[in-house]
mmJSON file of the N, C-alpha and C atoms, coordinates in Angstrom:
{"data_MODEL":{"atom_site":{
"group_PDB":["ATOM","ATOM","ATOM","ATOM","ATOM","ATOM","ATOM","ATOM","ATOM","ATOM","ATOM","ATOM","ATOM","ATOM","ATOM","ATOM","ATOM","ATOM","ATOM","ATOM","ATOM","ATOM","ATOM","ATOM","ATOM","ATOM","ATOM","ATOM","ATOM","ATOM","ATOM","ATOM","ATOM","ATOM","ATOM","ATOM","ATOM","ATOM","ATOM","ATOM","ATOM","ATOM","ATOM","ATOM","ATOM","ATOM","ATOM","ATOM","ATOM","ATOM","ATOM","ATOM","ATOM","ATOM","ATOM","ATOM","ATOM","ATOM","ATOM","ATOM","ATOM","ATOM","ATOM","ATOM","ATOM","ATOM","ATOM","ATOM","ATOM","ATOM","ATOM","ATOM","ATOM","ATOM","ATOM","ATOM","ATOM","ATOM","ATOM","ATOM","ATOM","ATOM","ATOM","ATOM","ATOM","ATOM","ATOM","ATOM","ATOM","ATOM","ATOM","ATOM","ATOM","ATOM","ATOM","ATOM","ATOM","ATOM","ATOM","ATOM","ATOM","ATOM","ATOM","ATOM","ATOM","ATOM","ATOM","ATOM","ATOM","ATOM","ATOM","ATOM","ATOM","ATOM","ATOM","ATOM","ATOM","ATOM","ATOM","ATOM","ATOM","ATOM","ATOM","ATOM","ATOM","ATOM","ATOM","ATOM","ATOM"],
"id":[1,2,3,4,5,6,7,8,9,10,11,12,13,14,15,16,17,18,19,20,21,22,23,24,25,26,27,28,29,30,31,32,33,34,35,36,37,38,39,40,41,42,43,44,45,46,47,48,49,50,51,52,53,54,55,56,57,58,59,60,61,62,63,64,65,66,67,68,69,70,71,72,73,74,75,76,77,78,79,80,81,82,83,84,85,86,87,88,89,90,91,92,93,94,95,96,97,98,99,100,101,102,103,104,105,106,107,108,109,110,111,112,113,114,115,116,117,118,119,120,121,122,123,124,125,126,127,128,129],
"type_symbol":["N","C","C","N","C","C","N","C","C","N","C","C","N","C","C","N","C","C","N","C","C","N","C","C","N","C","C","N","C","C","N","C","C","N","C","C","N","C","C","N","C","C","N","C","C","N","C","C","N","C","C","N","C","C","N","C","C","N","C","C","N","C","C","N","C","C","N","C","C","N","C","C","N","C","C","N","C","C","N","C","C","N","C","C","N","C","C","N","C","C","N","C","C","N","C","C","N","C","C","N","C","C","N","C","C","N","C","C","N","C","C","N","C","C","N","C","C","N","C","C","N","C","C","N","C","C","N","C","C"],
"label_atom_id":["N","CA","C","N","CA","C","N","CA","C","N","CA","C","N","CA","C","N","CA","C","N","CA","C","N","CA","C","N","CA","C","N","CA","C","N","CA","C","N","CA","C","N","CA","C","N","CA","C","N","CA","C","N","CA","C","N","CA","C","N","CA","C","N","CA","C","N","CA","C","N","CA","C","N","CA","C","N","CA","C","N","CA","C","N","CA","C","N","CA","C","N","CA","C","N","CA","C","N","CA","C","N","CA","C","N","CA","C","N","CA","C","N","CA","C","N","CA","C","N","CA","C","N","CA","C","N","CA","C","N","CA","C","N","CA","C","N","CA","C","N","CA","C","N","CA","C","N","CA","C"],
"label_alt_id":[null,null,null,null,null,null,null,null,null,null,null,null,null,null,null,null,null,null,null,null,null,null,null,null,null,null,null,null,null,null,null,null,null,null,null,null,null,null,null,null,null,null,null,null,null,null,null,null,null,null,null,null,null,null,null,null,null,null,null,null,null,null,null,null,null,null,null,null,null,null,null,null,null,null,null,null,null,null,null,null,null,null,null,null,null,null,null,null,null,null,null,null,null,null,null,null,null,null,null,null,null,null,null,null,null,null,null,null,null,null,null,null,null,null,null,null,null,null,null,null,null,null,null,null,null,null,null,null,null],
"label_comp_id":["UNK","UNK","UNK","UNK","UNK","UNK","UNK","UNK","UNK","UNK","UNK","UNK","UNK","UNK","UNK","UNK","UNK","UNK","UNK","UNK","UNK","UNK","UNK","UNK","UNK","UNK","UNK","UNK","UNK","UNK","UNK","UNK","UNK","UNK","UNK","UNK","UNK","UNK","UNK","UNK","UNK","UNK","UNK","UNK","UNK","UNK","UNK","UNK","UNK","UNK","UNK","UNK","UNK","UNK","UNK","UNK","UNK","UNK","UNK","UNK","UNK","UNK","UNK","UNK","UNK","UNK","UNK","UNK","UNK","UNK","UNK","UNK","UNK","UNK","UNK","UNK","UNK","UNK","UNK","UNK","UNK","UNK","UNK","UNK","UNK","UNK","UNK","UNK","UNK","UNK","UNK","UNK","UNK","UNK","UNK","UNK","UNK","UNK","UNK","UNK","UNK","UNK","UNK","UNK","UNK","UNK","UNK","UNK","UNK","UNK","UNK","UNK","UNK","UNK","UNK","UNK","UNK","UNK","UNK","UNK","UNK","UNK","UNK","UNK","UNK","UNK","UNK","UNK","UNK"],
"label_asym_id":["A","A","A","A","A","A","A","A","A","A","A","A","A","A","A","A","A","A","A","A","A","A","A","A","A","A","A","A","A","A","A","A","A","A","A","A","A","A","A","A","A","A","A","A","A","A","A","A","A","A","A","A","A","A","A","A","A","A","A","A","A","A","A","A","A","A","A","A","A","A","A","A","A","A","A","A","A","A","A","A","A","A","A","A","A","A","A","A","A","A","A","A","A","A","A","A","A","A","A","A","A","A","A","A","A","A","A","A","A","A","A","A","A","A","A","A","A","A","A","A","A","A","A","A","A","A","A","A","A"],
"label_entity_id":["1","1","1","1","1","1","1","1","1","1","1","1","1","1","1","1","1","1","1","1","1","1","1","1","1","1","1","1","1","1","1","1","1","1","1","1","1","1","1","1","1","1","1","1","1","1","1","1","1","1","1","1","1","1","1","1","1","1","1","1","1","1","1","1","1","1","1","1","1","1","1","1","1","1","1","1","1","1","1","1","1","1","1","1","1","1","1","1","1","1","1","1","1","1","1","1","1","1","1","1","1","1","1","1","1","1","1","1","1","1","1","1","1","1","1","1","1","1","1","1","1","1","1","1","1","1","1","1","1"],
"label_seq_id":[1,1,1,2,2,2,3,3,3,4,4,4,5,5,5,6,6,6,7,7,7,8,8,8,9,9,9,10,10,10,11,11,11,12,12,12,13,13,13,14,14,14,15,15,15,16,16,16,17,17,17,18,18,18,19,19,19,20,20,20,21,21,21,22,22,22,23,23,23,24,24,24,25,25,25,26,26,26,27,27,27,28,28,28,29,29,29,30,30,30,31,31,31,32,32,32,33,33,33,34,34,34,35,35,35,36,36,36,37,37,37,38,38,38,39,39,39,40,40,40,41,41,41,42,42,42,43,43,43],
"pdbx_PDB_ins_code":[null,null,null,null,null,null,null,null,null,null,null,null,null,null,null,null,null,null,null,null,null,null,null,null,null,null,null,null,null,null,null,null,null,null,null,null,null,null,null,null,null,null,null,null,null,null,null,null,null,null,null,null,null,null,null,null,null,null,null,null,null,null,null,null,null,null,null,null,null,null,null,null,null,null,null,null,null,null,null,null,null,null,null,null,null,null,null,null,null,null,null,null,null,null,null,null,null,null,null,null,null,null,null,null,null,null,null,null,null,null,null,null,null,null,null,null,null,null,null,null,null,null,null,null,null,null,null,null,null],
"Cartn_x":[-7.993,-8.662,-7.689,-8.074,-7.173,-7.948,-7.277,-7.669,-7.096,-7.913,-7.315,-7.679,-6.281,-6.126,-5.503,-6.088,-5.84,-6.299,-7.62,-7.978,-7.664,-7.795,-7.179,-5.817,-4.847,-3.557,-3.481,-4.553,-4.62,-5.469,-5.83,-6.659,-5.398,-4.637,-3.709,-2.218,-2.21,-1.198,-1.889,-2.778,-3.821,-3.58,-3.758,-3.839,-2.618,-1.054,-0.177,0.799,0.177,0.165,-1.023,-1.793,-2.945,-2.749,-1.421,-1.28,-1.767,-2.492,-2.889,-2.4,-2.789,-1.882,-2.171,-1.311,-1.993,-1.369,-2.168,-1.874,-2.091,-1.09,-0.805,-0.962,-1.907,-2.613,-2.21,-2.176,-1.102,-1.09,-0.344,-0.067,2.218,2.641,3.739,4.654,5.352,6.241,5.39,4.601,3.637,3.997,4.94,5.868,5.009,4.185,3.822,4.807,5.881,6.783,7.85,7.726,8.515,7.07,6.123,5.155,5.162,4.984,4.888,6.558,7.221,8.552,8.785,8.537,8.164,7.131,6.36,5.007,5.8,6.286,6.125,7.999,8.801,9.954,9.979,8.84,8.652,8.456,8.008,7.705,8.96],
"Cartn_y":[9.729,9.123,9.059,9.799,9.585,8.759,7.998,7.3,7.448,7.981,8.296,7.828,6.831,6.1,6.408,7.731,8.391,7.152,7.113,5.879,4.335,4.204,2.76,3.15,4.423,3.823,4.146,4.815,4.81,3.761,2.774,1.842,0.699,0.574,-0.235,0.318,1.752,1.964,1.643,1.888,1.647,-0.166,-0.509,-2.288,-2.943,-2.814,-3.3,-3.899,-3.9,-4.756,-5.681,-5.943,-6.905,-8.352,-8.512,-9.73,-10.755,-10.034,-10.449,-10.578,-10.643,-10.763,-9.769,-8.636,-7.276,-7.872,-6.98,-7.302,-5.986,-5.634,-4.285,-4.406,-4.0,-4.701,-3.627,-3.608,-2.609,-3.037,-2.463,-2.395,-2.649,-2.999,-2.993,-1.621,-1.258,-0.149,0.737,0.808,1.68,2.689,1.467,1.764,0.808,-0.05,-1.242,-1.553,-1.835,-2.049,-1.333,-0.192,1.316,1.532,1.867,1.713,0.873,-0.079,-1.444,-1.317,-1.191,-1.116,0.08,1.14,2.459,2.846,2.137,1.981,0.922,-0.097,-0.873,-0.896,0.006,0.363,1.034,2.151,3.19,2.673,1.487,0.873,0.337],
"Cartn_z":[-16.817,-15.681,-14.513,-13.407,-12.22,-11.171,-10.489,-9.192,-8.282,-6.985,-6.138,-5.043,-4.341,-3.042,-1.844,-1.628,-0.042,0.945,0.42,2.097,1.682,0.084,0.635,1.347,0.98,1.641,3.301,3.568,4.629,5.409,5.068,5.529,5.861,4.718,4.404,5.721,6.443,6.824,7.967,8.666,9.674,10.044,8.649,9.267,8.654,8.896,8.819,9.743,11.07,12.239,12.326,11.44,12.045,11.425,11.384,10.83,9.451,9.016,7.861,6.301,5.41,4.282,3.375,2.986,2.241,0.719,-0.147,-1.888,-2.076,-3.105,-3.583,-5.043,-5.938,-7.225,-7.952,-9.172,-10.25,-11.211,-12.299,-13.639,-13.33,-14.266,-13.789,-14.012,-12.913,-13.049,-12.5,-11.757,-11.434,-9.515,-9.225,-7.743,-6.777,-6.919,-5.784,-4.6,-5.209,-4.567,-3.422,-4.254,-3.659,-2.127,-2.676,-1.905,-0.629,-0.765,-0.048,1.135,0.699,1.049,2.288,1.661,2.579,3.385,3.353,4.519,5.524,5.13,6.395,6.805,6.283,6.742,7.592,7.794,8.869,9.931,10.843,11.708,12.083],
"occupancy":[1.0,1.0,1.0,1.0,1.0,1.0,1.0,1.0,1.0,1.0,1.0,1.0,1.0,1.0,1.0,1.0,1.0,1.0,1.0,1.0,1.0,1.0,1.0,1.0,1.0,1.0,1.0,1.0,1.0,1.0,1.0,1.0,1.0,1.0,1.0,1.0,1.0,1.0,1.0,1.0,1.0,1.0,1.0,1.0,1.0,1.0,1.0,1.0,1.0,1.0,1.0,1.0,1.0,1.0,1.0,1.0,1.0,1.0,1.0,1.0,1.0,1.0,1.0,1.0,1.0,1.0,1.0,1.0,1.0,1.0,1.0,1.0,1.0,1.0,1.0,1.0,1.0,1.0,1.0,1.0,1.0,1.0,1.0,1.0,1.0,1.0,1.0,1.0,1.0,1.0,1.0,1.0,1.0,1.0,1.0,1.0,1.0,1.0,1.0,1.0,1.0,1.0,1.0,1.0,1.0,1.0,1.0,1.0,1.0,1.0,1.0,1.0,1.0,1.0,1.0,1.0,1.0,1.0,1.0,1.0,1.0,1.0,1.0,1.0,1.0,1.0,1.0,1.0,1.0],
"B_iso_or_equiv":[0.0,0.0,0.0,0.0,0.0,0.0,0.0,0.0,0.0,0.0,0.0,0.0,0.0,0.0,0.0,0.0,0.0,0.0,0.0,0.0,0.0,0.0,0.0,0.0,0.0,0.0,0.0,0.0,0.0,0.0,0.0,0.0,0.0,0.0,0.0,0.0,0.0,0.0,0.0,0.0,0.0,0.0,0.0,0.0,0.0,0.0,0.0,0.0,0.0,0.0,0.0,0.0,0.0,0.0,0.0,0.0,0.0,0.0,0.0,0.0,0.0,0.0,0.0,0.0,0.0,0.0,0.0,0.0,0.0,0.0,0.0,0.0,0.0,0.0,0.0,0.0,0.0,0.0,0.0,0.0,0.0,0.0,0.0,0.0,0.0,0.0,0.0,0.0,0.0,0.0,0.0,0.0,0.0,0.0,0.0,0.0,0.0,0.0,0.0,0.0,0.0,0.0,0.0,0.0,0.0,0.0,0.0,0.0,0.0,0.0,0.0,0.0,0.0,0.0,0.0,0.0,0.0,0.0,0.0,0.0,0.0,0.0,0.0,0.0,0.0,0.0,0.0,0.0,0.0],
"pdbx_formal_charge":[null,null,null,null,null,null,null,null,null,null,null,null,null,null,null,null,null,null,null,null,null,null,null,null,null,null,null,null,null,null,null,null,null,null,null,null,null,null,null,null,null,null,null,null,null,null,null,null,null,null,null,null,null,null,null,null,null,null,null,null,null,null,null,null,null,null,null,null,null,null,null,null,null,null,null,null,null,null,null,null,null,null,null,null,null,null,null,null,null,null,null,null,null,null,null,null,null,null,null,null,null,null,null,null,null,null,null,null,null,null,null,null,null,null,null,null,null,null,null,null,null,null,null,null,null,null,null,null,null],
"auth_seq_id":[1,1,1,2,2,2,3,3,3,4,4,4,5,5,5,6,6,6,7,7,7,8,8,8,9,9,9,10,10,10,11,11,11,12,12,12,13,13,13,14,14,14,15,15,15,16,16,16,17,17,17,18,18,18,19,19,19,20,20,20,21,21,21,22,22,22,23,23,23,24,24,24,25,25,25,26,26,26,27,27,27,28,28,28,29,29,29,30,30,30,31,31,31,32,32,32,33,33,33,34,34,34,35,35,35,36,36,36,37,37,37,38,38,38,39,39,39,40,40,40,41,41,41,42,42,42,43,43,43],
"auth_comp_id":["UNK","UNK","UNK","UNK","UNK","UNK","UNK","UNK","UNK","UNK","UNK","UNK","UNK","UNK","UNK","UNK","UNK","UNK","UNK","UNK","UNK","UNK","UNK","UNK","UNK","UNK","UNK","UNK","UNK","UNK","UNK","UNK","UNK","UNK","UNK","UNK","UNK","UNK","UNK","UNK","UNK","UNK","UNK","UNK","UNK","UNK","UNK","UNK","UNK","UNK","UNK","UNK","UNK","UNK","UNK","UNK","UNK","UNK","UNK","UNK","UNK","UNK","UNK","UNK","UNK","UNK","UNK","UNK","UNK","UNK","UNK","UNK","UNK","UNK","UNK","UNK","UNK","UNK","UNK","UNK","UNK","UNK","UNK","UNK","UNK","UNK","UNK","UNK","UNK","UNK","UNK","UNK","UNK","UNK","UNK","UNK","UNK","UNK","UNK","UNK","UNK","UNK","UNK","UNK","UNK","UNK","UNK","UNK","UNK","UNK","UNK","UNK","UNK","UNK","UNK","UNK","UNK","UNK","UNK","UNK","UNK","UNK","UNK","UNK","UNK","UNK","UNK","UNK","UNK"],
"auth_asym_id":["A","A","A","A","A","A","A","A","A","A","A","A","A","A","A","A","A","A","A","A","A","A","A","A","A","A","A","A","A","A","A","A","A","A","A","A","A","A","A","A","A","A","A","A","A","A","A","A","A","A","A","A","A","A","A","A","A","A","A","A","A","A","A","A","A","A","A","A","A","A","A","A","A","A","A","A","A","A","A","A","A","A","A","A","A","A","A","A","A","A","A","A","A","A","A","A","A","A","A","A","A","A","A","A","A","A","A","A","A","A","A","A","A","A","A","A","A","A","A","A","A","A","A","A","A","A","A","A","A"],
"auth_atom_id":["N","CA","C","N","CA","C","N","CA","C","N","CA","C","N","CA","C","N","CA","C","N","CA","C","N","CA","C","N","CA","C","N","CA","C","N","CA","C","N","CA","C","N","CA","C","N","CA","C","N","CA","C","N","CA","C","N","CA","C","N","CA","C","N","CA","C","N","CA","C","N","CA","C","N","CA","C","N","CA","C","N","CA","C","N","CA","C","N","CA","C","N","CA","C","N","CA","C","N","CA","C","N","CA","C","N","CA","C","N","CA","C","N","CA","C","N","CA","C","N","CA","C","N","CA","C","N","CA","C","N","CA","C","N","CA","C","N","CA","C","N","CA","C","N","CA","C","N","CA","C"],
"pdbx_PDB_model_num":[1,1,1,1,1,1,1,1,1,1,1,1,1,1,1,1,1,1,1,1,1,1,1,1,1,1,1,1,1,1,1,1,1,1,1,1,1,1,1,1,1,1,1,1,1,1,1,1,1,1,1,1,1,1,1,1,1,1,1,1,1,1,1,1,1,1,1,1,1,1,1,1,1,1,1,1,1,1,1,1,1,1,1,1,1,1,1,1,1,1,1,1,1,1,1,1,1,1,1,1,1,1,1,1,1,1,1,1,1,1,1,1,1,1,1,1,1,1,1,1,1,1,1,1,1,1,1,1,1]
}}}
């Protein structure tokens, strides 16, 4: 089973200036973090 989150992550890179509070939901070891880290480092 694959899931694939092109637009959530693009929804999520889209609204990371809107002040709000984002949650990055997972299994552990999965890279949430690596993720999370490198989206909003680029700014």
């Amino acid at each position: 089973m694959e899931i694939k989150g092109d637009a959530y992550l693009q929804q999520l890179i889209e609204r990371k200036t809107n002040g709000s509070i984002k949650v990055i939901a997972g299994i552990r070891r999965c890279g949430k973090s690596y993720l999370f880290f490198n989206i909003f480092n680029e700014c």
